[in-house]
C-alpha positions in Angstrom: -27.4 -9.6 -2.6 -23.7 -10.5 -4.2 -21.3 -7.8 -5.2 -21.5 -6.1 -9.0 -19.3 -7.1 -11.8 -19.2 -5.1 -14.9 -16.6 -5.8 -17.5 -16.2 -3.8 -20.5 -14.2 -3.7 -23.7 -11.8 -5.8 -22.1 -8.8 -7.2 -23.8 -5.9 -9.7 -22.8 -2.5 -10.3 -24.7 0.5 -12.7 -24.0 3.6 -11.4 -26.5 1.6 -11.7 -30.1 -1.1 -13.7 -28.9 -4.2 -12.4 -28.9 -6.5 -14.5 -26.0 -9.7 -12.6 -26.0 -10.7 -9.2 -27.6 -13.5 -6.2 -26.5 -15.3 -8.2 -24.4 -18.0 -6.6 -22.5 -20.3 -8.0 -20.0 -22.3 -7.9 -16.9 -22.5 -10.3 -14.2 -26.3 -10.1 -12.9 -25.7 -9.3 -8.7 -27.4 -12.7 -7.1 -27.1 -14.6 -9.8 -25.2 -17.6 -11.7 -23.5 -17.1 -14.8 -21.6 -19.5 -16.4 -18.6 -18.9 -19.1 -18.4 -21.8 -21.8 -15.6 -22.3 -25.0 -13.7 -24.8 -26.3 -10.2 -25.7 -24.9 -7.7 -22.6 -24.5 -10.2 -19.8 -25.5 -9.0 -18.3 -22.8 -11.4 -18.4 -20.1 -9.3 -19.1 -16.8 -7.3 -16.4 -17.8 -11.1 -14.0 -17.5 -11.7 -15.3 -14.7 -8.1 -14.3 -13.3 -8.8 -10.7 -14.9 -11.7 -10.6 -12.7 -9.8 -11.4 -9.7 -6.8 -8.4 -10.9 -4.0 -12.1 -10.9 -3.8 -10.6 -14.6 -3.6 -7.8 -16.0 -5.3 -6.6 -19.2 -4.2 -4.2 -22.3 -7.5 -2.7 -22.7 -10.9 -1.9 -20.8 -12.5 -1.9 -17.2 -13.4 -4.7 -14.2 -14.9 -2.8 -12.0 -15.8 -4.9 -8.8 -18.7 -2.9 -6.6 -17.5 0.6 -8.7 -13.8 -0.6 -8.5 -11.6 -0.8 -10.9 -9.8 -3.9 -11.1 -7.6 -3.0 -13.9 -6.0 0.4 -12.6 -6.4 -0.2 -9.0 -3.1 -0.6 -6.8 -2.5 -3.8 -5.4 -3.1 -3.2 -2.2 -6.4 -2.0 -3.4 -6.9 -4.9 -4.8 -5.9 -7.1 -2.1 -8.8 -5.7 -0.1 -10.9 -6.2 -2.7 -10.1 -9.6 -2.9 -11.6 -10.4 0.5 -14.8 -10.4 -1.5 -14.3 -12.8 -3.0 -14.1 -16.6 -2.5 -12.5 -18.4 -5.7 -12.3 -22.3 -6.4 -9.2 -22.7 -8.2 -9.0 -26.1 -11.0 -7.4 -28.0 -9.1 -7.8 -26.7 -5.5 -5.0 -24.7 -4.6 -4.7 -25.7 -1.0 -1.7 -24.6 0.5 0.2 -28.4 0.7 2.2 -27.2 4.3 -1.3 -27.2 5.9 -4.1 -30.0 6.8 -7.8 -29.6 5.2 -8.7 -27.6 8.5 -5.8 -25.4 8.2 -6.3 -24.6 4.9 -9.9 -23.6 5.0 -9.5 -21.6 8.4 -6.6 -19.6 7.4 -8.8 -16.7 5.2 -10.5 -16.8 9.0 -7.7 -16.9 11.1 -5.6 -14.1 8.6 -8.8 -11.5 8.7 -11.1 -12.3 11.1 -10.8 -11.9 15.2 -12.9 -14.6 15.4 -11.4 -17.2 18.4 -10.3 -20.6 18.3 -13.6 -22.4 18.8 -15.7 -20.2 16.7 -13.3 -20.4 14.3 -13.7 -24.3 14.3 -17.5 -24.2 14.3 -17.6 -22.6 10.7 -15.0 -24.9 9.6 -16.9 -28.1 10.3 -19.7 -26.3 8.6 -18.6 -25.9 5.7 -16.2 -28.9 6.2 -20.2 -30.5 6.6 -21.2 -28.6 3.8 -18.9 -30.3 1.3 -19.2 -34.0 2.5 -15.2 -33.6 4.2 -16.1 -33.5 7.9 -13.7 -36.2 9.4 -11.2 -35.9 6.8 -9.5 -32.5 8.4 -6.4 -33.9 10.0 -5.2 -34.8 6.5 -3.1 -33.1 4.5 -3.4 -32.1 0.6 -1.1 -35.0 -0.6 -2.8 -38.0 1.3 -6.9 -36.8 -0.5 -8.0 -37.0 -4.0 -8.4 -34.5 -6.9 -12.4 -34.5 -5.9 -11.8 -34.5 -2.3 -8.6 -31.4 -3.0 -11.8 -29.6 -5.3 -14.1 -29.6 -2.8 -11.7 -28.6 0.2 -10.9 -25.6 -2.0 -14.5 -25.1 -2.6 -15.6 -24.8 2.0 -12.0 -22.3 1.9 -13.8 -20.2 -0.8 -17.2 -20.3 1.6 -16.0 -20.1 4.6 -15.8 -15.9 4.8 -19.7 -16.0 3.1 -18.3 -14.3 -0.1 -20.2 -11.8 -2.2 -18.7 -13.2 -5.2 -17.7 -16.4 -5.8 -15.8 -17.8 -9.3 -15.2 -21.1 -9.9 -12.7 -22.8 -12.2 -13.6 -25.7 -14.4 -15.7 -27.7 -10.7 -16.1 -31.3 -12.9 -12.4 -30.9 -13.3 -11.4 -34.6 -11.8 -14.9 -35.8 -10.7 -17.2 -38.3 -11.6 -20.8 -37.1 -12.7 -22.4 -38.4 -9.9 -20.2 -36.2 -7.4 -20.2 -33.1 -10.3 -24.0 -33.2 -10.4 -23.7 -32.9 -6.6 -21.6 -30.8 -6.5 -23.9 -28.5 -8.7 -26.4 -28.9 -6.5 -24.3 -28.0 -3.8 -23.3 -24.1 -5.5 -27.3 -24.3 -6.4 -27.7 -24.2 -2.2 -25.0 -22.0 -1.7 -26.4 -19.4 -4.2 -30.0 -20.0 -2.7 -28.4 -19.4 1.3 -26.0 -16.4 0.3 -27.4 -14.9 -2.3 -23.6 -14.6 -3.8 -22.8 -13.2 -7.5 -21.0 -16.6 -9.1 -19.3 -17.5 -12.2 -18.3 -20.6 -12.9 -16.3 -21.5 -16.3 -17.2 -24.8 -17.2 -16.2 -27.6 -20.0 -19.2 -29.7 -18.5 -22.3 -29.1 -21.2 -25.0 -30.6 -18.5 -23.7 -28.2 -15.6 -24.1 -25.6 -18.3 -27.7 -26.3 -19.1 -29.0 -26.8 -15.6 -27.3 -24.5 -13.2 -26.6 -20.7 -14.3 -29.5 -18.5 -15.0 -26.8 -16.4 -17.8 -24.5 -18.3 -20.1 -21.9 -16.6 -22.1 -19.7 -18.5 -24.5 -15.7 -17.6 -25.7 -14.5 -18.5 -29.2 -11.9 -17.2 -31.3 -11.0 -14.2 -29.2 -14.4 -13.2 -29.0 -17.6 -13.4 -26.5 -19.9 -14.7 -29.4 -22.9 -14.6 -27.3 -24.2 -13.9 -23.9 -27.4 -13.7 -22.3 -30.0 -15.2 -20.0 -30.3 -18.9 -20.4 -33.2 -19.3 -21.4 -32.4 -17.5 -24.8 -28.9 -18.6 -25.2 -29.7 -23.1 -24.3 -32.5 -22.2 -27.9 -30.2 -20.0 -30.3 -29.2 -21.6 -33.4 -26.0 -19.7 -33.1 -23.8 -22.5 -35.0 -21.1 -21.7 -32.7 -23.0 -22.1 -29.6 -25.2 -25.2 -31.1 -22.2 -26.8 -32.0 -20.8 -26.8 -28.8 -23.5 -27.1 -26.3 -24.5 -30.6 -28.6 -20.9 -32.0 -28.9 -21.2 -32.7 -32.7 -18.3 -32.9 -34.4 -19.3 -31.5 -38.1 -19.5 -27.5 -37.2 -17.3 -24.1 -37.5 -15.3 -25.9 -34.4 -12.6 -28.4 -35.3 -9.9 -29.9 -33.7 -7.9 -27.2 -33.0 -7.9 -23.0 -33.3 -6.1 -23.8 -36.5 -9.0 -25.8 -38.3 -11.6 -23.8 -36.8 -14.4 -22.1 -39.5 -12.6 -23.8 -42.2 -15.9 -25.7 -43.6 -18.9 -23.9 -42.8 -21.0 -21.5 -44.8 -19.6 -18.2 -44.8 -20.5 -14.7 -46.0 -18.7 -13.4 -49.1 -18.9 -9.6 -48.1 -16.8 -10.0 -45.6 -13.0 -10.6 -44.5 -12.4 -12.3 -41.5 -9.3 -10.5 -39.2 -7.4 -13.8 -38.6 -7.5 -14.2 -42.9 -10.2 -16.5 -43.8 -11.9 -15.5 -46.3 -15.4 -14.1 -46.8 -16.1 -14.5 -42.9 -16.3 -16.4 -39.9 -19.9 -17.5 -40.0 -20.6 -16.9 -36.1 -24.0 -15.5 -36.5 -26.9 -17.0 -36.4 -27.4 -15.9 -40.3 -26.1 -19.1 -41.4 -27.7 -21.7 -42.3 -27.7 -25.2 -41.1 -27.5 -24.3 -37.4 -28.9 -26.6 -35.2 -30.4 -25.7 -31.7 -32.1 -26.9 -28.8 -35.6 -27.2 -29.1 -36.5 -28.1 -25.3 -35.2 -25.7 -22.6 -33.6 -28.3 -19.9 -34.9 -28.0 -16.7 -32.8 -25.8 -14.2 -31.8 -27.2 -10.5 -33.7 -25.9 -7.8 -33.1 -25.8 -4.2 -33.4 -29.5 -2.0 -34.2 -27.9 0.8 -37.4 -25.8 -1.2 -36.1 -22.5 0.2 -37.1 -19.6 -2.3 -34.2 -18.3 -4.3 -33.8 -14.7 -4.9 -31.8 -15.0 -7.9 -34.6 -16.2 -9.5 -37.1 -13.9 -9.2 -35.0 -11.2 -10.4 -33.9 -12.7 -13.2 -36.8 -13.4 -14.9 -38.2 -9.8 -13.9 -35.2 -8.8 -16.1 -36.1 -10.9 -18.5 -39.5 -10.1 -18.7 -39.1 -6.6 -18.9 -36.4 -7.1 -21.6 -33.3 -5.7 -19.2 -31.6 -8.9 -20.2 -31.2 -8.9 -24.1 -29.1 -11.6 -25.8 -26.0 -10.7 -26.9 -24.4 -11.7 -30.3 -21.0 -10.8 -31.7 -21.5 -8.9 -34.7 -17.7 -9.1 -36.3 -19.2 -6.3 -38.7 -19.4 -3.9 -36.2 -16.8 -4.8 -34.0 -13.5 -2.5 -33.6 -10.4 -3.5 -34.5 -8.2 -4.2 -31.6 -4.6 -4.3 -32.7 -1.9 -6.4 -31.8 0.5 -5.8 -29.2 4.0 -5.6 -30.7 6.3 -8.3 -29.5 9.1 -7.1 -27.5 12.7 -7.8 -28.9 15.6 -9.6 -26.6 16.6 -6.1 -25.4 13.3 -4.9 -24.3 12.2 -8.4 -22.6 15.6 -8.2 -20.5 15.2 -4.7 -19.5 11.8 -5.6 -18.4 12.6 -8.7 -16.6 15.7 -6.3 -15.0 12.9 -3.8 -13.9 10.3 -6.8 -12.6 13.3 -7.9 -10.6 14.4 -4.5 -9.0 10.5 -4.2 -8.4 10.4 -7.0 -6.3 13.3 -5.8 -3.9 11.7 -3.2 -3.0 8.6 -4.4 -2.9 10.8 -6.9 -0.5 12.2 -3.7 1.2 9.2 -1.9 1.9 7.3 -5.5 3.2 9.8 -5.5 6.1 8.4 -3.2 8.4 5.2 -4.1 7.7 2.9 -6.2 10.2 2.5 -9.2 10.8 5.8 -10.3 10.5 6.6 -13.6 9.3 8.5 -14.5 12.6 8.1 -18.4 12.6 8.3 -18.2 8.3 11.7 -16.6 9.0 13.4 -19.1 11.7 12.3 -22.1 9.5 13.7 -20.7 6.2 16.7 -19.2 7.8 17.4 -22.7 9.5 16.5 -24.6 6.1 19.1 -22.4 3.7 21.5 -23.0 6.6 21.5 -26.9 7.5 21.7 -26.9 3.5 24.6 -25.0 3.0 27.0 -25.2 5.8 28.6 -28.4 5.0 29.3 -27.7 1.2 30.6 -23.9 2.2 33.3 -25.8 4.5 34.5 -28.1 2.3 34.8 -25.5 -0.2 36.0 -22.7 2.1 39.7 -25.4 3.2 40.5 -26.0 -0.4 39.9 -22.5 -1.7 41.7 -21.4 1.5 44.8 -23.9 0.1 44.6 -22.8 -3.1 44.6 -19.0 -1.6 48.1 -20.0 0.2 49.8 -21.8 -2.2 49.3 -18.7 -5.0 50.3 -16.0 -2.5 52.8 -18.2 -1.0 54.5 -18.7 -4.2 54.8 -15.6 -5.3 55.7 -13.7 -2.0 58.8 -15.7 -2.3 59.6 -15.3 -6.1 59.6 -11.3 -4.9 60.9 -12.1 -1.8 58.0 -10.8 0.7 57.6 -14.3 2.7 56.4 -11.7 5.4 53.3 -10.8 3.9 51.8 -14.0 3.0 49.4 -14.2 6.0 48.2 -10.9 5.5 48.0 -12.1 1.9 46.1 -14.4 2.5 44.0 -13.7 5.1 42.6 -10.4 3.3 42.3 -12.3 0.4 39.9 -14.4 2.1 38.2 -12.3 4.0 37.3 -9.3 1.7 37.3 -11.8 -1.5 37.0 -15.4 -1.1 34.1 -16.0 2.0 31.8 -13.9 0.6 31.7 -15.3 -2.8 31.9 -18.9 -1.7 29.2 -18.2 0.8 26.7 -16.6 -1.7 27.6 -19.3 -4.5 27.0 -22.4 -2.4 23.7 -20.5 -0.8 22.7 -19.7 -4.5 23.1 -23.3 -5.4 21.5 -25.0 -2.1 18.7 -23.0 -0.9 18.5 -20.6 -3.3 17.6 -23.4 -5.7 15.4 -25.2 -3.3 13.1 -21.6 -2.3 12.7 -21.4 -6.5 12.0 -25.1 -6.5 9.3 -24.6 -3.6 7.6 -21.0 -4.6 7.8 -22.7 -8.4 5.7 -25.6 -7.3 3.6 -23.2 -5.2 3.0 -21.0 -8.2 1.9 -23.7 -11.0 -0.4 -24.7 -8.6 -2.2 -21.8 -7.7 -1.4 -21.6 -4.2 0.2 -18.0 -5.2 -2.8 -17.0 -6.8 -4.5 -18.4 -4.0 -2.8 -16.2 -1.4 -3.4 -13.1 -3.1 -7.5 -14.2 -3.6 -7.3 -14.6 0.0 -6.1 -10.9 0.3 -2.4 -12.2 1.7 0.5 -10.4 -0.4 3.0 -13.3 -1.4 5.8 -10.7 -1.1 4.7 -10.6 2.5 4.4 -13.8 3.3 7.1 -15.9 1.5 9.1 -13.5 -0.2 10.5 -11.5 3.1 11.1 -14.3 5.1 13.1 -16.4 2.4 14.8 -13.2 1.5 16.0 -12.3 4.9 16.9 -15.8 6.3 19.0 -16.4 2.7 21.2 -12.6 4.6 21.4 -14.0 7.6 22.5 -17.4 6.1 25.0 -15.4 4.2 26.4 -13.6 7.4 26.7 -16.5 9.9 28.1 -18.4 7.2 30.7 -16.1 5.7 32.2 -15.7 9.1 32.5 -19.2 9.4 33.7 -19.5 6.0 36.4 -17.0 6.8 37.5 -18.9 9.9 38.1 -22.2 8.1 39.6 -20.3 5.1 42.1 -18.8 7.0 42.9 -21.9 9.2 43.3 -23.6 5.7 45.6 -21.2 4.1 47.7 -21.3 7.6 47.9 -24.9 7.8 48.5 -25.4 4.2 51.2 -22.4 4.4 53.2 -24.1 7.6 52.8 -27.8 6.6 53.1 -28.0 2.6 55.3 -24.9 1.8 57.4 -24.7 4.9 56.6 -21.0 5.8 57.0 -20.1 9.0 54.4 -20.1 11.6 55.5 -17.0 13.7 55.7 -15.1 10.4 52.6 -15.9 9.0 50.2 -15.1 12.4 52.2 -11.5 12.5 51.8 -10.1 9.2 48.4 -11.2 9.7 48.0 -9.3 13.0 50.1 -6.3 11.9 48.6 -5.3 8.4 44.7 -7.6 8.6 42.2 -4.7 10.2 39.0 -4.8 11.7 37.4 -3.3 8.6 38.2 -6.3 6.4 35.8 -8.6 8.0 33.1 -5.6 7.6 34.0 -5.6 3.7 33.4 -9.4 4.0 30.5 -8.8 5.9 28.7 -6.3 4.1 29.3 -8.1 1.0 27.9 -11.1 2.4 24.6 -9.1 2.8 24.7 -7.7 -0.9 24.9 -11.2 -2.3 22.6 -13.0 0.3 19.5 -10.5 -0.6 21.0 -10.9 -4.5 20.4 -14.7 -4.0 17.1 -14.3 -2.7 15.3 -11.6 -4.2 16.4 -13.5 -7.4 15.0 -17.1 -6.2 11.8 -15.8 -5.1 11.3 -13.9 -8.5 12.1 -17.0 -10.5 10.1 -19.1 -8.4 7.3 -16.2 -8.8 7.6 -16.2 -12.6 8.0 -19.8 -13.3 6.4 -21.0 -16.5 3.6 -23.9 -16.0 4.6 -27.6 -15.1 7.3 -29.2 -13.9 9.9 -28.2 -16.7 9.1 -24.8 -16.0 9.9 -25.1 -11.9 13.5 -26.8 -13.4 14.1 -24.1 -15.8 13.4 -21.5 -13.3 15.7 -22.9 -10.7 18.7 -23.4 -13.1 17.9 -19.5 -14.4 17.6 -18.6 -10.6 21.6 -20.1 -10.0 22.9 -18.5 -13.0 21.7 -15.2 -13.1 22.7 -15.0 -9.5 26.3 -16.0 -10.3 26.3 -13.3 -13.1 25.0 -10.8 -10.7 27.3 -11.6 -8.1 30.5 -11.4 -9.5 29.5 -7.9 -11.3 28.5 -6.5 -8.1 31.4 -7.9 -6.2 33.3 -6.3 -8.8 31.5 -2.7 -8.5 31.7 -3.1 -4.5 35.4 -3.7 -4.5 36.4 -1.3 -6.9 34.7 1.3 -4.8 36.1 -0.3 -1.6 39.5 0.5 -3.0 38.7 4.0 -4.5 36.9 5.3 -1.5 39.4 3.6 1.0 42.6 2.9 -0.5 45.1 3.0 2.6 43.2 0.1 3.8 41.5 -1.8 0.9 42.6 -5.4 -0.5 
């Protein structure tokens, strides 16, 4: 039988907005229960809550006697190999082929071997209608064909619960009703606990045994189907028949606005006299024949059912109604000023590095992750660091140059210079042209990553992104940094020497001893280090952008241009704070 979920008083707030209040329900073990509501009630956002992707103000998930809500994330991470999770739109991991992506939960926590490995793939490959399609890659199938790739990765560890987001999303209704069928089997063969949160009104009357509905912040009813498909709950009536004239309306906005209401009572979001959700009202409409729910092709018994209607015939299964009478209050989450957001976003970010930090030494290691990224960030930036390192070099020489001769110290320009570039210049240049190269193109990537689910995907899976993308990117963007501020300080000191000797006549002998005489070992360690301290700056803050993005493809620009300029900011502040502690700590020998 599938794992237990019981939710109670549960409540979910982004800044102001309230999504859902106090919601309490139980997910039957075995069974299928479907979540309805109109459009952006909230209900991928349960679904998340389920999984611990989001975390709630108020109440309990507790998965098998686990709490989803207060339990660490690695807690959760093992928790999440429970379950198997159908994302909207698929969430396969776009690097990988159909076959990749549905053996990786296998290959990542099984010790299963190649060919058995590939056996249950082409199952569940079979099982889905993609068997022959495996070679190709996310971008070259369809929505339908990406929906139901995501579906055999969700199967393919036989899941004790399975949730499914919006499945007619992108199909046809020959290839949805299928598809119900299909979870119909599924459910039958593995006797797994499922949600699925539907739009789709015939999927909803012929598939779960439980239907709950979301509306206006509230879980207005839930219940065995049975009761719930013959309520004349206007809310629910409305819905499950698609009229138009009802308490719903266009938008959250015109919703309740002309329907009969109850004059006793205020309703929280200030309507007056109430919000006619009960079944009180008159003029409700229901349905007066109970559709006919799928069964089994293959005429295997199901489980599921036989329990359920034991509960409902002993009357374990009661239909819930929202009674706004009774309900508590739930107050609104104050709105956190410009201050208080920074500070947070400050502490999220410091959180990540050492989240970052502590990943390192953990196993696996992201060995190949690392080579690719560290060679991406550096075929991307090596060109534009040298021709930025010779002018800056120049421009180096010809300041120093100058005014070594307006005082009359010709002598020291080389050392001048050469410090000046070493403990100053390379580091900054290097960081700045890795910030605005692959810095940009790692937010870009984990951006894209994230507004399509792969993220959420991962950590479903049980893989920690930090683990997997963050400490890679982060360490090849310090290694970057190191191989290329050397390099940088090569050609910025050539630069500055050539410019010195050729443009301002200075004298070659000169120039290399003052260099040699007063330049120390130590200086390209200052350079070095600092190249370090700016290369994890420019990383951690890409991957917590990219992390953070906001939905779409504005938001993966936004995030990337945020991602370059906070990491300027941050870099010449802590370039600032390093030297001047350089020069404190080590003054005989600072720059």
């Amino acid at each position: 039988m599938g794992g237990t979920v019981v939710v109670e008083g549960l409540t979910k707030s982004y800044g102001r907005q309230n999504i859902w209040r106090d919601v309490t329900l139980t997910l039957p073990p075995g069974e299928i229960t479907a979540l309805l509501g109109p459009s952006g009630t909230g209900k991928s956002v349960f679904l998340k809550s389920v999984m611990g992707l989001v975390q709630p103000e108020h109440g309990t998930i507790h998965v098998d006697g686990v709490d989803m809500v207060k339990a660490k994330e690695a807690q959760r991470l093992e928790m999440r190999k429970r379950f198997g999770v159908l994302f909207q739109d698929g969430a396969l991991f776009g690097s990988m082929n159909v076959y990749d992506n549905v053996a990786f939960p296998l290959r990542e926590h099984t010790r299963l071997d190649e060919r058995e490995i590939k056996r249950i793939v082409n199952e569940k490959l079979d099982l889905v209608g993609l068997l022959g399609q495996e070679h190709k890659v996310p971008g070259e199938i369809s929505g339908g064909m990406k929906k139901r790739a995501g579906l055999a990765r969700a199967l393919v560890t036989d899941p004790a619960i399975i949730l499914i987001d919006e499945p007619d999303s992108g199909l046809d209704p020959v290839r949805t009703s299928n598809l119900a069928q299909l979870l119909m089997e599924v459910n039958t063969a593995t006797d797994a606990t499922m949600l699925v949160v539907t739009h789709n009104i015939e999927l909803a009357r012929t598939l779960p045994d439980n239907l709950g509905m979301l509306y206006r912040r509230e879980l207005v009813m839930f219940g065995p189907r049975e009761e719930f498909l013959l309520t004349d709950h206007p809310v629910v009536s409305q819905f499950m028949s698609g009229d138009p004239e009802g308490p719903i309306g266009m938008s959250e906005e015109t919703d309740h606005r002309d329907v009969p209401v109850d004059p006793g009572f205020d309703d929280p979001a200030g309507f007056p006299g109430g919000t006619a959700l009960l079944s009180r009202h008159a003029g409700a409409r229901s349905i007066e024949v109970l559709p006919r729910q799928l069964v089994p092709r293959s005429g295997q018994p199901r489980a599921a059912t036989t329990r359920h209607r034991e509960r409902v015939a002993s009357g374990a299964a009661p239909l819930y109604v929202a009674d706004d009478d009774e309900r508590e209050r739930v107050p609104t989450p104050p709105r956190p000023g410009p201050v208080g957001a920074a500070l947070a976003a400050t502490g999220d970010l410091f959180a990540l590095g050492l989240d970052t930090a502590r990943m390192t030494f953990k196993r696996p290691f992201a060995g190949r992750e690392l080579l690719e990224q560290f060679w991406f960030v550096v075929s991307v930036s090596w060109v534009p660091a040298m021709l930025v390192a010779i002018p800056f070099g120049a421009v180096i020489a010809l300041q120093l140059g100058t005014l070594t001769r307006q005082v009359g110290a010709e002598s020291f320009t080389g050392a001048a210079s050469v410090l000046a570039v070493v403990q100053q210049a390379a580091p900054i240049v290097t960081t700045l042209v890795i910030a605005g190269a692959g810095g940009a193109a790692i937010c870009a990537e984990i951006g894209a990553r994230t507004i399509r689910d792969e993220i959420d995907a991962m950590r479903v899976i049980g893989i920690s992104p930090v683990q997997r993308l963050v400490v890679p990117r982060v360490l090849a963007c310090v290694a970057a940094a190191v191989l290329l501020n050397g390099l940088v300080s090569v050609v910025g000191v050539l630069g500055g020497y050539v410019f010195n000797v050729l443009v301002q006549g200075g004298t070659p002998g000169a120039y290399l001893a003052s260099f040699t005489a007063l330049a120390q070992i130590q200086d390209l360690i200052v350079g070095e280090i600092k190249a370090v301290i700016f290369g994890l700056i420019a990383g951690v803050v890409a991957c917590y952008r990219g992390l953070n993005t906001a939905p779409g493809p504005k938001g993966v620009g936004e995030a990337v241009m945020q991602s370059v300029v906070i990491t300027f900011l941050m870099l010449f502040f802590v370039n600032f704070v390093v030297t001047t502690l350089y020069l404190q700590l080590v003054p005989g020998k600072g720059a």
